[in-house]
GUNUTI-877060 format. One line per 5 residues: their letters; for each residue x, y, z of C-alpha. Coordinates in nm, 3 decimals, m for minus. Example, Ala and Ser with C-alpha at 12.3 -4.5 7.8 and 13.67 -1.06 7.14 Angstrom:
2
AS) 1.230:m0.450:0.780; 1.367:m0.106:0.714
***
This chain:
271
XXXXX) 0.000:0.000:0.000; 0.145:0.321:m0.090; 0.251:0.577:0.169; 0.199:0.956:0.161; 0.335:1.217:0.372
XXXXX) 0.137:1.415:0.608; 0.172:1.710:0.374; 0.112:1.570:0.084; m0.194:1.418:0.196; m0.321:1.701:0.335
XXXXX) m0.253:1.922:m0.035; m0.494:1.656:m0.144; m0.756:1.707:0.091; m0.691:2.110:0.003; m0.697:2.056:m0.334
XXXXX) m1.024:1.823:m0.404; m1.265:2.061:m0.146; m1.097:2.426:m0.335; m1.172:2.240:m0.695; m1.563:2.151:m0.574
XXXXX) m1.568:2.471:m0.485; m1.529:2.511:m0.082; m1.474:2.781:0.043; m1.048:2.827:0.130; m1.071:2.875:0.481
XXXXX) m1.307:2.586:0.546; m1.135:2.316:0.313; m0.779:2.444:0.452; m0.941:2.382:0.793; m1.101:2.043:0.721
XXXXX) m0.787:1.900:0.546; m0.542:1.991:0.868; m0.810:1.793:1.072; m0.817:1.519:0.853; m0.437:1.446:0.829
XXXXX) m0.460:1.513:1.224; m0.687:1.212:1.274; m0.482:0.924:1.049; m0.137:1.083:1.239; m0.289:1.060:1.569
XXXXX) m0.410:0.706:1.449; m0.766:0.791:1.463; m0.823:0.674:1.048; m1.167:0.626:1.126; m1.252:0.964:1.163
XXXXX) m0.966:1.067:0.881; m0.912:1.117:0.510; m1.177:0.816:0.456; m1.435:1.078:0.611; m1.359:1.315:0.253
XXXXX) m1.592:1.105:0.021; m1.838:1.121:0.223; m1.845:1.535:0.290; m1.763:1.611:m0.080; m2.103:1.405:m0.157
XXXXX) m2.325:1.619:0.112; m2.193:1.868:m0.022; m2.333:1.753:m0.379; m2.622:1.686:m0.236; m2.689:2.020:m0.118
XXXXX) m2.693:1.886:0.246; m2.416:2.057:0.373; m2.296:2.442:0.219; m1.929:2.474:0.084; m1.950:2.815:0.198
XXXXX) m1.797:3.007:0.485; m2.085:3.137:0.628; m1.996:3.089:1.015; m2.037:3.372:1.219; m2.053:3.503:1.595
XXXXX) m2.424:3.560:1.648; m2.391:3.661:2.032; m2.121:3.753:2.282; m1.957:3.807:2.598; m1.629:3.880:2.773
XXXXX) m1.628:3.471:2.830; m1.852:3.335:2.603; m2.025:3.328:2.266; m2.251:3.163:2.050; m2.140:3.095:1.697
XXXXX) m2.380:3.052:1.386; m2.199:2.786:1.139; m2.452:2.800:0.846; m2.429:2.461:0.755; m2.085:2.502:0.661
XXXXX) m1.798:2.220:0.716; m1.775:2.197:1.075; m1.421:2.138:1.132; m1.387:2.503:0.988; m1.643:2.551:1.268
XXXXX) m1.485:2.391:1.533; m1.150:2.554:1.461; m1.250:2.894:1.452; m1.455:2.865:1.758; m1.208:2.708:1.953
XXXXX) m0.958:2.962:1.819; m1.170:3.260:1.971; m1.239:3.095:2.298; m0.852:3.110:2.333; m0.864:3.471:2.239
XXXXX) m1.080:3.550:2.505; m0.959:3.330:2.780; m0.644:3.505:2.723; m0.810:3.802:2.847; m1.051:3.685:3.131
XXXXX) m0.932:3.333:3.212; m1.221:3.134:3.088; m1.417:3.110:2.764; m1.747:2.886:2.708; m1.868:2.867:2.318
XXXXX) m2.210:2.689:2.160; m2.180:2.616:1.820; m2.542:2.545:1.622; m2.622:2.460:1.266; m2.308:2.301:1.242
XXXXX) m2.184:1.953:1.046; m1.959:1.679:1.140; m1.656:1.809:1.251; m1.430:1.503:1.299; m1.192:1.445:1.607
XXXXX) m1.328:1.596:1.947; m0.931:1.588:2.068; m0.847:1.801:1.823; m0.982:2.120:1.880; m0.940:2.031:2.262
XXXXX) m0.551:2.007:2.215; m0.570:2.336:2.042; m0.595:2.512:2.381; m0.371:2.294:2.567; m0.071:2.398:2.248
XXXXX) m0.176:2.759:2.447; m0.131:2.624:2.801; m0.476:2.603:2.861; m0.717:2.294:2.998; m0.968:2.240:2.660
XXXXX) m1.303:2.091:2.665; m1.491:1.989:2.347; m1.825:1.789:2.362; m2.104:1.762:2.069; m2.406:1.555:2.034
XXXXX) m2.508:1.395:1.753; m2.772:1.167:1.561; m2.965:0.920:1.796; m2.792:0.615:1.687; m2.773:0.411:2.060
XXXXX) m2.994:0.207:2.231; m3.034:0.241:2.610; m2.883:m0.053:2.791; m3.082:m0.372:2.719; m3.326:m0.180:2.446
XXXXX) m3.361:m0.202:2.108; m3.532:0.157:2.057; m3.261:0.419:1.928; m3.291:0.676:2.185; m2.880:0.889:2.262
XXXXX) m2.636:0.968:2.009; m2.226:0.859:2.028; m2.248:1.207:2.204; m1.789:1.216:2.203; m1.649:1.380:2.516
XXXXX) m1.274:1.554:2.441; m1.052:1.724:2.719; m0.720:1.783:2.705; m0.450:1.952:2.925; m0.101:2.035:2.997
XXXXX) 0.099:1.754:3.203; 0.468:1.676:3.166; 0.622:1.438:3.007; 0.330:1.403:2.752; m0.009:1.640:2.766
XXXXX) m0.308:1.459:2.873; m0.588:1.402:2.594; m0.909:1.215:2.726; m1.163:1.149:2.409; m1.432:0.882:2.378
XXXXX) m1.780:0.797:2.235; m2.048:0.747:2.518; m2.150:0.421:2.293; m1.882:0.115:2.347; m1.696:0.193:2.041
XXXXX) m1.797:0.522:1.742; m1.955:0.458:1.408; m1.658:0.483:1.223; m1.518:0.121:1.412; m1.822:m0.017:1.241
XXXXX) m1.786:0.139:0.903; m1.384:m0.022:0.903; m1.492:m0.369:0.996; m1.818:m0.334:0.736; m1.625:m0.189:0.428
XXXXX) m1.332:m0.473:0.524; m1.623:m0.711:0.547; m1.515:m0.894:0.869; m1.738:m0.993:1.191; m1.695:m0.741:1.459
XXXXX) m1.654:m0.852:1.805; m2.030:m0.981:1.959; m2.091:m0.651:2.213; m2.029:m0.379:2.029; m2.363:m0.309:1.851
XXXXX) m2.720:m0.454:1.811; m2.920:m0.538:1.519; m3.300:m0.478:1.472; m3.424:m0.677:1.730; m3.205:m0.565:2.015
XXXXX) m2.989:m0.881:1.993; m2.590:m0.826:1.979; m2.480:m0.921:1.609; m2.101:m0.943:1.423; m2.282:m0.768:1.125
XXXXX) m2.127:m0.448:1.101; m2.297:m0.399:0.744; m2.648:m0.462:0.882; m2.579:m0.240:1.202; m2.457:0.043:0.952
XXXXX) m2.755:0.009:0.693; m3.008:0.019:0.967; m2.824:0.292:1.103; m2.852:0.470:0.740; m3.259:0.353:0.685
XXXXX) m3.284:0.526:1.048; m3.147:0.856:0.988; m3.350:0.866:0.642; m3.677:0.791:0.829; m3.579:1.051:1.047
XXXXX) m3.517:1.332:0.791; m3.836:1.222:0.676; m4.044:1.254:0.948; m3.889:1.621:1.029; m4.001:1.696:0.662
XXXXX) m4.335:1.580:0.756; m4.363:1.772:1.069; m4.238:2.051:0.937; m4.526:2.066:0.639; m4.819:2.015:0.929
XXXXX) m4.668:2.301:1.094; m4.753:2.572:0.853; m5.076:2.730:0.891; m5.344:2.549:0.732; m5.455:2.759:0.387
XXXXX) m5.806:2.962:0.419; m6.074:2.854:0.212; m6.331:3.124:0.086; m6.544:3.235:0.362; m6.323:3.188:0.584
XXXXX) m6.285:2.808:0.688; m6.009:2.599:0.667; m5.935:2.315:0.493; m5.768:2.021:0.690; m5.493:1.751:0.500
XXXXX) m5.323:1.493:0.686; m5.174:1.148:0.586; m5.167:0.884:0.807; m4.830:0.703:0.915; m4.528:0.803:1.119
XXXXX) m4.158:0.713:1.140; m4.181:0.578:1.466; m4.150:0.233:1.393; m3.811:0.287:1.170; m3.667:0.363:1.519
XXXXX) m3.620:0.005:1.610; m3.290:0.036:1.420; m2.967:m0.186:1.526; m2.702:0.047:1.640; m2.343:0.053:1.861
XXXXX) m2.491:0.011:2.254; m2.353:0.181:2.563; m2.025:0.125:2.748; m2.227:m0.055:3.049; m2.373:m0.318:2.805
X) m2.033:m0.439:2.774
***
């Protein structure tokens, strides 16, 4: 298998975002994290994560535009606005003004909304410890875990990242609050191999070596979700006046609910 350097690799990262037509600052951003993760031996959350960006971008899911911006602040806090953009270019530059003004007060807290996948918590965390500085990054994400014993998705992977000065080495804590992330899966499903029984259930709440199944139920999940927020959406405009004054009522039966029952990675205590 070949081998690329670090900068090399991360050129190519630049290079295939600028040409689809990201924005600079977020593909510069997103390639540094990238090339972070597979150095820091995190490939699951790495360069293989490109693919899968460049086509919600295509898709119109997620904006190659730099539209993040500061919507509120304080002295030791703000709220940042990411526009759907990349969210490592999120991440980065919230992080990077949380260090700007703990600098000046001692403490900054940030919340980030409207954001994307943004890779490796640890990353942004060690950006404040490089400044001498204890660094916290948490984020939720889609419910994809069942509660201990269940079988109904009900908590995301929800990754906890903190990271601090310490000699010899700094200290990085960063987990999933599941027993191992989605990207463990997607290795052992795209290399086709049985994962070990524990890590994940399938559709009937039943532990399973089928990473494939546990990832396309995972997939069929998320699009029954999207769905249903479409759906909820449309029955929350205003119903349309007829003439004279009444209203006319629409409604189609059905709901997503049962596409819940979805087999996904379970929680650390259902080891």
């Amino acid at each position: 298998m070949p081998k690329f350097s670090p900068s090399v690799l991360r050129q190519y990262c630049y290079d295939v975002m600028t040409a689809s037509g990201v924005d600079s600052v977020c593909a510069e951003a997103t390639a540094e994290m990238l090339v972070d993760a597979e150095v820091t031996g995190m490939s699951t959350h790495g360069v293989s994560r490109l693919s899968i960006y460049m086509e919600r971008i295509q898709a119109g899911i997620m904006s190659p535009n730099n539209n993040i911006r500061i919507v509120q602040e304080a002295p030791s806090a703000l709220t940042v606005d990411a526009g759907n953009s990349l969210g490592a270019a999120a991440a980065k530059f919230t992080m990077t003004k949380c260090i700007e003004k703990a600098r000046e007060t001692g403490v900054c807290f940030a919340a980030v909304r409207n954001s994307n996948h943004f890779g490796v918590g640890g990353y942004y965390a060690m950006m404040a410890e490089r400044e001498d500085m204890l660094g916290m990054c948490f984020t939720n994400t889609q419910a994809i875990c069942v509660p201990t014993f269940g079988r109904e998705v009900m908590l995301g992977t929800n990754p906890i990242a903190f990271a601090m000065p310490a000699d010899p080495i700094p200290m990085l804590y960063d987990v999933a609050t599941t027993v191992v992330p989605r990207g463990k899966l997607e290795v052992y499903a795209k290399q086709g191999k049985p994962m070990p029984l524990g890590w994940a259930v399938d559709e009937n709440g039943k532990d399973t070596s089928d990473a494939k199944r546990v990832i396309d139920n995972i997939d069929s999940e998320g699009r029954c979700a999207r769905r249903a927020q479409r759906r909820a959406a449309f029955h929350a405009r205003p119903p349309a006046r007829r003439p004279g004054g009444s209203r006319r009522f629409s409604h189609r039966g059905g709901s997503g609910s049962d596409a819940a029952r979805r087999g996904i990675p379970v929680p650390a205590d259902r080891r």
